[in-house]
N, CA, C, O and CB atoms as a CASP TS submission, in Angstrom:
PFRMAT TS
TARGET T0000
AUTHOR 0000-0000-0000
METHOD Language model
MODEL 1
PARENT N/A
ATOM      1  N   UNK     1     -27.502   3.735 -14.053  1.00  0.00           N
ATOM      2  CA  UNK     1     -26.395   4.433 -13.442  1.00  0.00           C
ATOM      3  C   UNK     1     -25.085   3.807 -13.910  1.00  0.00           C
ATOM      4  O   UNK     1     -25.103   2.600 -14.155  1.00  0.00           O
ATOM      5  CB  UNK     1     -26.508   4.399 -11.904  1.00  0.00           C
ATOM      6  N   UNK     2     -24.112   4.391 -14.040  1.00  0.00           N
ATOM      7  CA  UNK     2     -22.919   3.664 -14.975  1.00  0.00           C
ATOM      8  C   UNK     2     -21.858   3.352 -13.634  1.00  0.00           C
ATOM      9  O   UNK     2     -21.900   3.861 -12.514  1.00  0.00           O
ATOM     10  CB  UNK     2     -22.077   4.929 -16.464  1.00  0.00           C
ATOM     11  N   UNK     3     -20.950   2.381 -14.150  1.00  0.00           N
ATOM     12  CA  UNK     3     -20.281   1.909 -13.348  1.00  0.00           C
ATOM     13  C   UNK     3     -19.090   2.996 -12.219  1.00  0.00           C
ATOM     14  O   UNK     3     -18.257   3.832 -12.569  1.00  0.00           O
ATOM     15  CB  UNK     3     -19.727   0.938 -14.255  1.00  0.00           C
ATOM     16  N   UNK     4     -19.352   2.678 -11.287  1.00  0.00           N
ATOM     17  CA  UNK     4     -17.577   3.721 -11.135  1.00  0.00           C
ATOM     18  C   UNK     4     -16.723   2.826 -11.219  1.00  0.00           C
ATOM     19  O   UNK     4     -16.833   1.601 -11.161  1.00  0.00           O
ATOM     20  CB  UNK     4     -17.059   4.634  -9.558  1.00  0.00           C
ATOM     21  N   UNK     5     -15.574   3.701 -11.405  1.00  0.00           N
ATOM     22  CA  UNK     5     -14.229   3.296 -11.924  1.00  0.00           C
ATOM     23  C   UNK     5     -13.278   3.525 -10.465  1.00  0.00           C
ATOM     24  O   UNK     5     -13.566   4.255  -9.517  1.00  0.00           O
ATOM     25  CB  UNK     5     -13.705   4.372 -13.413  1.00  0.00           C
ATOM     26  N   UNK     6     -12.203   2.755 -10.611  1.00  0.00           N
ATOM     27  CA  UNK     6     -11.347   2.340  -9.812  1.00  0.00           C
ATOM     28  C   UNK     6     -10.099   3.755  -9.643  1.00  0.00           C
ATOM     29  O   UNK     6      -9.857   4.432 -10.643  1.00  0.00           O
ATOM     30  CB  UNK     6     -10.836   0.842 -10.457  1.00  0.00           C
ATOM     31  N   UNK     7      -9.500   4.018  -8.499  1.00  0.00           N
ATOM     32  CA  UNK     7      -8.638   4.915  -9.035  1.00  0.00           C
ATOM     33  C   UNK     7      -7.370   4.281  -9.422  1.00  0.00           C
ATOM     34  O   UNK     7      -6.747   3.843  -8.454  1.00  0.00           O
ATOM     35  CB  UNK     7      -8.433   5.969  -8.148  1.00  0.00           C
ATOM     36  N   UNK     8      -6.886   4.131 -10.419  1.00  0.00           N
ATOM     37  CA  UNK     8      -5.527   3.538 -11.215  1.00  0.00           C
ATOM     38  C   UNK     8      -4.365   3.899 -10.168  1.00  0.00           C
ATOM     39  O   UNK     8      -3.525   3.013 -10.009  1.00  0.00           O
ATOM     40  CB  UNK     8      -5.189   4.374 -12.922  1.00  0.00           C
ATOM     41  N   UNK     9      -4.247   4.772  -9.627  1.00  0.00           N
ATOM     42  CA  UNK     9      -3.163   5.185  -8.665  1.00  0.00           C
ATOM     43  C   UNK     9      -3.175   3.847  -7.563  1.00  0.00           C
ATOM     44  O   UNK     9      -2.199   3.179  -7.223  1.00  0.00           O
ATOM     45  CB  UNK     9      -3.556   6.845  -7.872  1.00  0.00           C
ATOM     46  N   UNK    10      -4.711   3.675  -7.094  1.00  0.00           N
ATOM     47  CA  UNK    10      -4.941   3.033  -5.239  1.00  0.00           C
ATOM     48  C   UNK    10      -4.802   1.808  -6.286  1.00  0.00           C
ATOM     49  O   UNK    10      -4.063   1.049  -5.658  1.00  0.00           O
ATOM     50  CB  UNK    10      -6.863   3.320  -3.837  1.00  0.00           C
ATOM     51  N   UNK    11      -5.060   1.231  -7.414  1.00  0.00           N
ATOM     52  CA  UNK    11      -4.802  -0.378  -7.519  1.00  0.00           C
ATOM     53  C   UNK    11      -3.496  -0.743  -7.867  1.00  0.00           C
ATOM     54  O   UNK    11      -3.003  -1.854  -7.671  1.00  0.00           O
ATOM     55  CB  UNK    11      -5.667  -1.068  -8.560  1.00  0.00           C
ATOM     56  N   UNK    12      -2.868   0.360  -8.466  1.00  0.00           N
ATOM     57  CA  UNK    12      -1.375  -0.142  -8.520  1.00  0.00           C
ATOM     58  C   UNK    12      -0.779   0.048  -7.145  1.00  0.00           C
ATOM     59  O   UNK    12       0.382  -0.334  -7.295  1.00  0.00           O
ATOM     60  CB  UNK    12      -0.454   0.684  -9.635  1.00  0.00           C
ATOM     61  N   UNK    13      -0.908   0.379  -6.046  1.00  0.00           N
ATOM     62  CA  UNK    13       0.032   0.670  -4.900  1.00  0.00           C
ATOM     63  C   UNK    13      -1.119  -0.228  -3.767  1.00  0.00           C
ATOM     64  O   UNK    13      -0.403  -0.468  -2.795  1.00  0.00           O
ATOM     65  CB  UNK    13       0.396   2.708  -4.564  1.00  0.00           C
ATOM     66  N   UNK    14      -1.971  -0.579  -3.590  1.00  0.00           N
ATOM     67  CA  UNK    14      -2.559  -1.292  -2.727  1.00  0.00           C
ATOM     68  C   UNK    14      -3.234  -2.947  -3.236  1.00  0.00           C
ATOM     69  O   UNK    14      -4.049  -3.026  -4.155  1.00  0.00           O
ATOM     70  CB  UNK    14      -3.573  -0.289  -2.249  1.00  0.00           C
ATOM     71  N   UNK    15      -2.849  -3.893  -2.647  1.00  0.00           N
ATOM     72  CA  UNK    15      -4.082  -5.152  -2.656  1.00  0.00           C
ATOM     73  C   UNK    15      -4.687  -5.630  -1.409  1.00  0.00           C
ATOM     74  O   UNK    15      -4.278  -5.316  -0.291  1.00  0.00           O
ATOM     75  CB  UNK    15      -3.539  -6.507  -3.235  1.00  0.00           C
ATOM     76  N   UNK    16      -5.746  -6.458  -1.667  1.00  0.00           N
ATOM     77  CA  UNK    16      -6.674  -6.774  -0.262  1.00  0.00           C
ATOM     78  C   UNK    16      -6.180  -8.230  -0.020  1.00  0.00           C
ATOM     79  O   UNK    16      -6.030  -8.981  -0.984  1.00  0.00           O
ATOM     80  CB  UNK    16      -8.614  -6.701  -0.472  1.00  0.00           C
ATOM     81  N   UNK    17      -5.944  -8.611   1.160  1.00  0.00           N
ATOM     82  CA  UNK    17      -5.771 -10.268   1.904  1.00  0.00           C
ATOM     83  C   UNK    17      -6.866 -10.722   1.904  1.00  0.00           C
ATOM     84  O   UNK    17      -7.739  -9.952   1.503  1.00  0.00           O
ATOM     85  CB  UNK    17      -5.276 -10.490   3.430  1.00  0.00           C
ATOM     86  N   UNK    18      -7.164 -11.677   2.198  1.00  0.00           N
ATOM     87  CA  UNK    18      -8.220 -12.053   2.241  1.00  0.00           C
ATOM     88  C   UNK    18      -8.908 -12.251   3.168  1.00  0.00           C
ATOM     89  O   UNK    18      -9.866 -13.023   3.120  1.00  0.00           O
ATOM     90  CB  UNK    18      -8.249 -12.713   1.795  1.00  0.00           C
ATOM     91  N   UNK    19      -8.486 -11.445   4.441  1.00  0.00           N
ATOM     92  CA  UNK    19      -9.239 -11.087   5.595  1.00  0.00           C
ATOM     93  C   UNK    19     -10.102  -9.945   5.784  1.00  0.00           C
ATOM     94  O   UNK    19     -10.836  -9.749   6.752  1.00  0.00           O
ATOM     95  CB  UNK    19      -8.471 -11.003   6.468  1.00  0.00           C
ATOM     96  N   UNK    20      -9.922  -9.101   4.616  1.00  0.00           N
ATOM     97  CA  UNK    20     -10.394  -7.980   4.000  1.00  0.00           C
ATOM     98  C   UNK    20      -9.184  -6.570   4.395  1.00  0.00           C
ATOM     99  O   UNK    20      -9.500  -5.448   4.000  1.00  0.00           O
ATOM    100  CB  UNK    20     -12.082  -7.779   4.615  1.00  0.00           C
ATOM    101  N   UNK    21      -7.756  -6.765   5.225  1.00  0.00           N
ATOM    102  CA  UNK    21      -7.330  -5.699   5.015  1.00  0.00           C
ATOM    103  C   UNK    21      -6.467  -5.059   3.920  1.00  0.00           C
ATOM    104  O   UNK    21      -6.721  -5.702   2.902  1.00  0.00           O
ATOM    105  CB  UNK    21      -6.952  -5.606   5.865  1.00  0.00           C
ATOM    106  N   UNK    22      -5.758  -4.303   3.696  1.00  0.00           N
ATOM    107  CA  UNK    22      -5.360  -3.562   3.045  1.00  0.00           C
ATOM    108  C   UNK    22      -3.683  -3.700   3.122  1.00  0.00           C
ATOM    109  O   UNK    22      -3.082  -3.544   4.185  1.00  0.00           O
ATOM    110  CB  UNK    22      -6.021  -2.411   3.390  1.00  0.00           C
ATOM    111  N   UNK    23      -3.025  -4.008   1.882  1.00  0.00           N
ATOM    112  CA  UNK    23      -1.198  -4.473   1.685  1.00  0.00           C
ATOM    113  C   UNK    23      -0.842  -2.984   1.370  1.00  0.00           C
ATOM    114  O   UNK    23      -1.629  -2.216   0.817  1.00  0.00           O
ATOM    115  CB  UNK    23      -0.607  -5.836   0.062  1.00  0.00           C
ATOM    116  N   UNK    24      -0.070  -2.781   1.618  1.00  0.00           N
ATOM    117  CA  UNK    24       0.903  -1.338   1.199  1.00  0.00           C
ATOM    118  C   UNK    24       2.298  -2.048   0.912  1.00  0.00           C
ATOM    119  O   UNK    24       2.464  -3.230   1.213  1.00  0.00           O
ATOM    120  CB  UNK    24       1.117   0.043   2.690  1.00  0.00           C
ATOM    121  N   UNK    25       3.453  -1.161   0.224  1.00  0.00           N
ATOM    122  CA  UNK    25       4.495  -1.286   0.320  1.00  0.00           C
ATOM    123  C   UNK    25       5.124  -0.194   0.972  1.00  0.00           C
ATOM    124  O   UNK    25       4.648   0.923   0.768  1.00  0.00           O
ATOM    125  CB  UNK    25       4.856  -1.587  -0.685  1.00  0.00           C
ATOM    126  N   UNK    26       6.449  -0.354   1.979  1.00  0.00           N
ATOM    127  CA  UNK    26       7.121   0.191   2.693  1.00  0.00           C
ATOM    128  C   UNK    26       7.589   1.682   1.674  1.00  0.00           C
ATOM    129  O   UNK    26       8.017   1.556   0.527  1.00  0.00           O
ATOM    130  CB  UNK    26       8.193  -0.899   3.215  1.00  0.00           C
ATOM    131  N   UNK    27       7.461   2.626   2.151  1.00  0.00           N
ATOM    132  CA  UNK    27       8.213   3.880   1.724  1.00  0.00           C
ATOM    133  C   UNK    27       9.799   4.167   2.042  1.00  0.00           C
ATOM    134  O   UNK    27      10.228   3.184   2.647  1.00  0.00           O
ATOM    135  CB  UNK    27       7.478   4.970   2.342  1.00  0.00           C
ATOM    136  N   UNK    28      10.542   4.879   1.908  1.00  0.00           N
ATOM    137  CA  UNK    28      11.796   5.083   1.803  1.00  0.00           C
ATOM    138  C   UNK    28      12.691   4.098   1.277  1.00  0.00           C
ATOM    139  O   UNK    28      13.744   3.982   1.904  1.00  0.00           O
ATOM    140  CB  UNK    28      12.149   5.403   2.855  1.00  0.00           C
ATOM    141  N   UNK    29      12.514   3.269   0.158  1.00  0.00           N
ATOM    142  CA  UNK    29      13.274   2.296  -0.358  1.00  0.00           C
ATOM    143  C   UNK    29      13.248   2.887  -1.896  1.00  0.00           C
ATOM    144  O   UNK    29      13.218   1.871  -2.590  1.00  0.00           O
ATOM    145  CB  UNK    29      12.671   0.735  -0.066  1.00  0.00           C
ATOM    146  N   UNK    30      13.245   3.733  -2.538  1.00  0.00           N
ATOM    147  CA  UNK    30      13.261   3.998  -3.664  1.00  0.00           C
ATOM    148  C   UNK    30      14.776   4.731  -4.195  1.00  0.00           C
ATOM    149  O   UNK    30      15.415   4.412  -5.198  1.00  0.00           O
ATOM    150  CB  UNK    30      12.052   4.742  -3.789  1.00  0.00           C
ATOM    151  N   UNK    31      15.028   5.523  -3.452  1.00  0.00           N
ATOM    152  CA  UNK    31      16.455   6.383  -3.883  1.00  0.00           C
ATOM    153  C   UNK    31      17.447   6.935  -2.321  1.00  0.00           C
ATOM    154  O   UNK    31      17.008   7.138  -1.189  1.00  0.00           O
ATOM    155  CB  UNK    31      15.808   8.120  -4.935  1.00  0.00           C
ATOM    156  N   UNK    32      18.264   7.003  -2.616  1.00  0.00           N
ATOM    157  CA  UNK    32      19.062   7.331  -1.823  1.00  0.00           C
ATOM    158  C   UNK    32      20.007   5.792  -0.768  1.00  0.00           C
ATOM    159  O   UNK    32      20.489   5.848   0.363  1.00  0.00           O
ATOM    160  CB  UNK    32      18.092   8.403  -1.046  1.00  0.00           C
ATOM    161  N   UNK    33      19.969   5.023  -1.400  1.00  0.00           N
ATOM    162  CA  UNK    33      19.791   4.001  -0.382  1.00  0.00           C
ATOM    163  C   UNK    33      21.668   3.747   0.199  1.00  0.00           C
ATOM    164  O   UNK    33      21.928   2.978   1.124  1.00  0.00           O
ATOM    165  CB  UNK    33      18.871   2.384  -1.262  1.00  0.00           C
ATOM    166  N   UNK    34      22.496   4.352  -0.368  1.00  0.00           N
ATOM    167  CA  UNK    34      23.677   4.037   0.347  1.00  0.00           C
ATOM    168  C   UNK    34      24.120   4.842   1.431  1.00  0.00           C
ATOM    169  O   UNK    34      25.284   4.794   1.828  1.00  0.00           O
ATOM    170  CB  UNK    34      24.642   3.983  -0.468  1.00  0.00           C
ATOM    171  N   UNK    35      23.234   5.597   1.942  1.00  0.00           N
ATOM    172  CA  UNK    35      23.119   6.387   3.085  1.00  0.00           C
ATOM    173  C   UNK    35      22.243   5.411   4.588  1.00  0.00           C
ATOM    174  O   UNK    35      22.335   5.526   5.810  1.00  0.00           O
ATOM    175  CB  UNK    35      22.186   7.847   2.454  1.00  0.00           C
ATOM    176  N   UNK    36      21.430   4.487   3.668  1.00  0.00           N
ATOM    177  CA  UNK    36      20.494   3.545   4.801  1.00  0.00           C
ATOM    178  C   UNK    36      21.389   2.017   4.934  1.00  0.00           C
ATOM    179  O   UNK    36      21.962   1.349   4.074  1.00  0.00           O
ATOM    180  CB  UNK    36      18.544   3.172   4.049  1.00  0.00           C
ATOM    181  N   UNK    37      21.227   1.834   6.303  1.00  0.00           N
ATOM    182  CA  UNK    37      21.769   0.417   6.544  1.00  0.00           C
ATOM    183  C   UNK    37      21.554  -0.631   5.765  1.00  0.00           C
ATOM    184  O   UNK    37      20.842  -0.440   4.780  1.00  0.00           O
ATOM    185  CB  UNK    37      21.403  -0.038   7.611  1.00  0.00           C
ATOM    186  N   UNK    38      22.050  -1.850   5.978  1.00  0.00           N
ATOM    187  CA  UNK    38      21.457  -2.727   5.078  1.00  0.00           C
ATOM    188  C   UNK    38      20.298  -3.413   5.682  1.00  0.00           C
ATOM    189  O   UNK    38      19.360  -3.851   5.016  1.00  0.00           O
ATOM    190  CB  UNK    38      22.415  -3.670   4.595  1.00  0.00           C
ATOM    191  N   UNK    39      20.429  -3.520   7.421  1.00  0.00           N
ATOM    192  CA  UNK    39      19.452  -3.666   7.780  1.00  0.00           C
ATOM    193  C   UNK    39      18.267  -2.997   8.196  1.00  0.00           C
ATOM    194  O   UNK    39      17.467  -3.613   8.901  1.00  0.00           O
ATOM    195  CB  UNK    39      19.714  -4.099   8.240  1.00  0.00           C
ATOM    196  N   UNK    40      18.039  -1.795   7.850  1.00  0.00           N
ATOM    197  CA  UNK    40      17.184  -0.912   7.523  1.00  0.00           C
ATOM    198  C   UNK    40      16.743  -1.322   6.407  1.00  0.00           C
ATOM    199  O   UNK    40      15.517  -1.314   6.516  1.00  0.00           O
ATOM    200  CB  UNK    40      17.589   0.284   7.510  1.00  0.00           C
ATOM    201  N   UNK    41      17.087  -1.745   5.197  1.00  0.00           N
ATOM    202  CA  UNK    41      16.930  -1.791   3.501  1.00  0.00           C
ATOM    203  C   UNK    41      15.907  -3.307   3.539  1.00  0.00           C
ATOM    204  O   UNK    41      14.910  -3.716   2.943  1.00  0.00           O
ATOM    205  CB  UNK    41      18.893  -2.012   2.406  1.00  0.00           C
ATOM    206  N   UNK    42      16.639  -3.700   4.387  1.00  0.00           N
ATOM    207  CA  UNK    42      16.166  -5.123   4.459  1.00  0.00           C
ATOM    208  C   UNK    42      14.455  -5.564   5.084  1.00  0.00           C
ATOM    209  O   UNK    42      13.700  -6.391   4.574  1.00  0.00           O
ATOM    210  CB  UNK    42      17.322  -5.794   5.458  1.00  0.00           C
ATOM    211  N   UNK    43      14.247  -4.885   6.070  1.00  0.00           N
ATOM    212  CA  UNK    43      13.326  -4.436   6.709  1.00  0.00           C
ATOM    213  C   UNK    43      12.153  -3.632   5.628  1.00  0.00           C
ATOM    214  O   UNK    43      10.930  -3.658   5.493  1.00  0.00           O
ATOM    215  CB  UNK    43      14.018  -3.598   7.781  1.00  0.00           C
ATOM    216  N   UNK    44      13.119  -3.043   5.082  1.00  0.00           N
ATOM    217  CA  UNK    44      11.991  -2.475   4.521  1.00  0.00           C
ATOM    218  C   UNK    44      11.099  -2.579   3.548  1.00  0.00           C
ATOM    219  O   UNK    44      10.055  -1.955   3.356  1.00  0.00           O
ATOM    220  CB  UNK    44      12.188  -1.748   4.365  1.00  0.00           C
ATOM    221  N   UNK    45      11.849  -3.821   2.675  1.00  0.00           N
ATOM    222  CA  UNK    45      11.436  -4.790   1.833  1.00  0.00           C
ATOM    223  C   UNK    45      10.100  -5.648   1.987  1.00  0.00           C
ATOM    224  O   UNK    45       9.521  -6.248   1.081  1.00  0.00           O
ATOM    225  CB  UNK    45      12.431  -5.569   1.819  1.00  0.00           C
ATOM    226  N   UNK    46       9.597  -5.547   3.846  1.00  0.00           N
ATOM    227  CA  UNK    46       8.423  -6.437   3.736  1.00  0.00           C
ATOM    228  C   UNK    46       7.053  -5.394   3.303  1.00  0.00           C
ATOM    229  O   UNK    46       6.976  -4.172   3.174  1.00  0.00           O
ATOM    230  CB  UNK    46       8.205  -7.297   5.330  1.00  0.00           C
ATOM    231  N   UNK    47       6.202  -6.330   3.174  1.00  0.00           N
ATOM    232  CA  UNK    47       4.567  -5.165   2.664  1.00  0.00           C
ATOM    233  C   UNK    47       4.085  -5.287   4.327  1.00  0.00           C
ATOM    234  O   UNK    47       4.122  -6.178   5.176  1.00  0.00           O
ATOM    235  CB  UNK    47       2.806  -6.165   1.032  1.00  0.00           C
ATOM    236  N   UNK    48       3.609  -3.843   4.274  1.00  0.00           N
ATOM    237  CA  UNK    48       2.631  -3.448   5.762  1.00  0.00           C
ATOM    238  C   UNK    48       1.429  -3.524   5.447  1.00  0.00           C
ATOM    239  O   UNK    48       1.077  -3.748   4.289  1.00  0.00           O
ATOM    240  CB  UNK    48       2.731  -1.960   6.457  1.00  0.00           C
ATOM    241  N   UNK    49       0.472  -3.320   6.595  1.00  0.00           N
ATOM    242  CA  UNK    49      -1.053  -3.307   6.085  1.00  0.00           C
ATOM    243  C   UNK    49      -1.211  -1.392   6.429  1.00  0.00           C
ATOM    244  O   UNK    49      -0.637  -0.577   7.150  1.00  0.00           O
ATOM    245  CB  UNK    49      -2.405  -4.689   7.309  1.00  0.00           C
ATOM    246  N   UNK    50      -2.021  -1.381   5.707  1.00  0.00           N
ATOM    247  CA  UNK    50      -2.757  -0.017   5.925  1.00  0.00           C
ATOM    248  C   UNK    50      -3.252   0.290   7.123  1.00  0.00           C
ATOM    249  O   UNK    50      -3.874  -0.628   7.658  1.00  0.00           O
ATOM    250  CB  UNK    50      -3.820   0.142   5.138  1.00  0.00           C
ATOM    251  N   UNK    51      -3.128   1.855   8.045  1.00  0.00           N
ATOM    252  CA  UNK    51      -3.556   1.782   9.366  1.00  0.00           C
ATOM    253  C   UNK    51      -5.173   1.695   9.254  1.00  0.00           C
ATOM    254  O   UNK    51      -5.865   1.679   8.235  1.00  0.00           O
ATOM    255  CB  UNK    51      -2.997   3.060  10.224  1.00  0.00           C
ATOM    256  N   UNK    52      -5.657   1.632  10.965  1.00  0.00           N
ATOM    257  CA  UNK    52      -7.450   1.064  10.581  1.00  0.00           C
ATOM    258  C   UNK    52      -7.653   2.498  10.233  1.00  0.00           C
ATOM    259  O   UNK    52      -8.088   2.488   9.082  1.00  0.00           O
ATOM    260  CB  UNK    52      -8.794   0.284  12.117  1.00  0.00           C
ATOM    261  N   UNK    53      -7.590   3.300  10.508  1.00  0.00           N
ATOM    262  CA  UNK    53      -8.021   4.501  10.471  1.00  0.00           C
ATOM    263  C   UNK    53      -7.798   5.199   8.657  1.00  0.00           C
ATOM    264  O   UNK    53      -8.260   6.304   8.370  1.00  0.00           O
ATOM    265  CB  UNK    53      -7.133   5.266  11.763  1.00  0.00           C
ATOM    266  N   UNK    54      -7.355   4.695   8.053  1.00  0.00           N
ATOM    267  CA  UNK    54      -6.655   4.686   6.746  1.00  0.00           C
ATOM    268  C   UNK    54      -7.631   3.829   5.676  1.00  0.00           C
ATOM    269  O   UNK    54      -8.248   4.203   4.679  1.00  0.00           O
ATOM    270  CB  UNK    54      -5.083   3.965   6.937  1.00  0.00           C
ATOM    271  N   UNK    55      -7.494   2.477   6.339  1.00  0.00           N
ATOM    272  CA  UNK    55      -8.528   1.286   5.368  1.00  0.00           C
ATOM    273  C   UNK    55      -9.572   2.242   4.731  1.00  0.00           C
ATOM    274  O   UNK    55      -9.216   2.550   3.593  1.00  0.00           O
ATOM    275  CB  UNK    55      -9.536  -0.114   6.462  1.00  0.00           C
ATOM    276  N   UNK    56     -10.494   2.688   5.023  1.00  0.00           N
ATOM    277  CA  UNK    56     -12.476   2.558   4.559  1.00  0.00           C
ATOM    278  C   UNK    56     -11.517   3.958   3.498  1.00  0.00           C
ATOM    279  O   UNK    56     -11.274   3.512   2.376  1.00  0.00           O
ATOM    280  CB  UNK    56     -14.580   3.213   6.413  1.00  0.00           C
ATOM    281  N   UNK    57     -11.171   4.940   3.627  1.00  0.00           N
ATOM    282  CA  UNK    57     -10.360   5.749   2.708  1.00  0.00           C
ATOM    283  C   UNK    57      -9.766   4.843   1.179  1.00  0.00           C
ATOM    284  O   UNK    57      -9.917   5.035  -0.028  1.00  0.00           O
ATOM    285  CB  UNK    57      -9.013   6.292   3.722  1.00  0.00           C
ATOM    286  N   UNK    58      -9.261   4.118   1.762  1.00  0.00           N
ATOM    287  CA  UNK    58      -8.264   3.328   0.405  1.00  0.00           C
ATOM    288  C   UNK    58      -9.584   2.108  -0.420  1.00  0.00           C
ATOM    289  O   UNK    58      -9.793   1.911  -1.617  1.00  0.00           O
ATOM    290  CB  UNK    58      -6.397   2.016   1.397  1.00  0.00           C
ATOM    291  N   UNK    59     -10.001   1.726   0.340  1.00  0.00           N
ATOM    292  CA  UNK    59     -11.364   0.880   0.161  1.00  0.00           C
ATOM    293  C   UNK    59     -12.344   1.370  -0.951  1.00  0.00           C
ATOM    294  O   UNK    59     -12.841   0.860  -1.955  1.00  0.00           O
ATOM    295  CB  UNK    59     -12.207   0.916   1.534  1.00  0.00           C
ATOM    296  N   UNK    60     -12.415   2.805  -0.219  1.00  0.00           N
ATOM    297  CA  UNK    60     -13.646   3.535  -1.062  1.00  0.00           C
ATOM    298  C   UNK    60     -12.844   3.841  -2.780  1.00  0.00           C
ATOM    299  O   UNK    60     -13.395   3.846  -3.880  1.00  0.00           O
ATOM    300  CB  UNK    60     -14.200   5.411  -0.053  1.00  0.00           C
ATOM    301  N   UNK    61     -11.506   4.051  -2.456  1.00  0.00           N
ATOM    302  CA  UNK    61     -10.970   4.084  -3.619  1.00  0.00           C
ATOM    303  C   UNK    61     -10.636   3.093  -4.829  1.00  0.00           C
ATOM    304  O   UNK    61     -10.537   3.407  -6.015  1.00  0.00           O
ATOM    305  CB  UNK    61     -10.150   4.486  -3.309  1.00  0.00           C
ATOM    306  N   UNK    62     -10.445   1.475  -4.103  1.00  0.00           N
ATOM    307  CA  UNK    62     -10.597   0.465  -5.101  1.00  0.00           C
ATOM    308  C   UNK    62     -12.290  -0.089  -4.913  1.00  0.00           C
ATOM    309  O   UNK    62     -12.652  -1.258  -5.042  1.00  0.00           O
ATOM    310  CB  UNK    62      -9.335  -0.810  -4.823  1.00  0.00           C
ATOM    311  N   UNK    63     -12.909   0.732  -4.679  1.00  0.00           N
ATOM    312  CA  UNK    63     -14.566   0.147  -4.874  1.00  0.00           C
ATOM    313  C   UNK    63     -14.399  -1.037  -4.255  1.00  0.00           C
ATOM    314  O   UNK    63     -14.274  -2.067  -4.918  1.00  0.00           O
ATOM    315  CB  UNK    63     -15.251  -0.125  -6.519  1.00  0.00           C
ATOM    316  N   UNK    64     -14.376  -1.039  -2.892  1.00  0.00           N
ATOM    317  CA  UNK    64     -14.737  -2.539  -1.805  1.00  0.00           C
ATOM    318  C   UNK    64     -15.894  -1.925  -1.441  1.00  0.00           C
ATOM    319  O   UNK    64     -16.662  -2.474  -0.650  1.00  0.00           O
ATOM    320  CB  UNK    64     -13.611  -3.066  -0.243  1.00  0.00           C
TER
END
C-alpha cells in the first residue's frame, strides 16, 4: 500500500506541541491593518491552538 501524503496547505499553516495539540496563526493580520488598533495588531501576533472540535480534522490532514 503506498504511503499517503501530507496536505501541503495543513503543514504550512499548522504545527503540533508536544502535548499533541494543534498551533494555528491568528487571522485578520494580513491586510488592511491601519484601520485595526495597535493593540488589536498586537494581540494578534500570538499563535492559538486549534478548537477540540477542529483538532482530529487538521490531524487527519498532517497524518497524526
Amino acid at each position: 500500500m503506498p504511503k499517503v501524503k501530507t496536505k501541503s496547505s495543513a503543514k504550512k499553516r499548522f504545527k503540533l506541541t508536544a502535548s499533541g495539540k494543534v498551533k494555528r496563526a491568528t487571522a485578520f493580520r494580513s491586510h488592511i491593518l491601519t484601520s485595526k488598533t495597535t493593540k488589536r495588531k498586537r494581540k494578534l501576533r500570538k499563535a492559538h491552538l486549534v478548537s477540540e472540535v477542529d483538532t482530529p480534522a487538521v490531524k487527519a490532514m498532517l497524518n497524526v
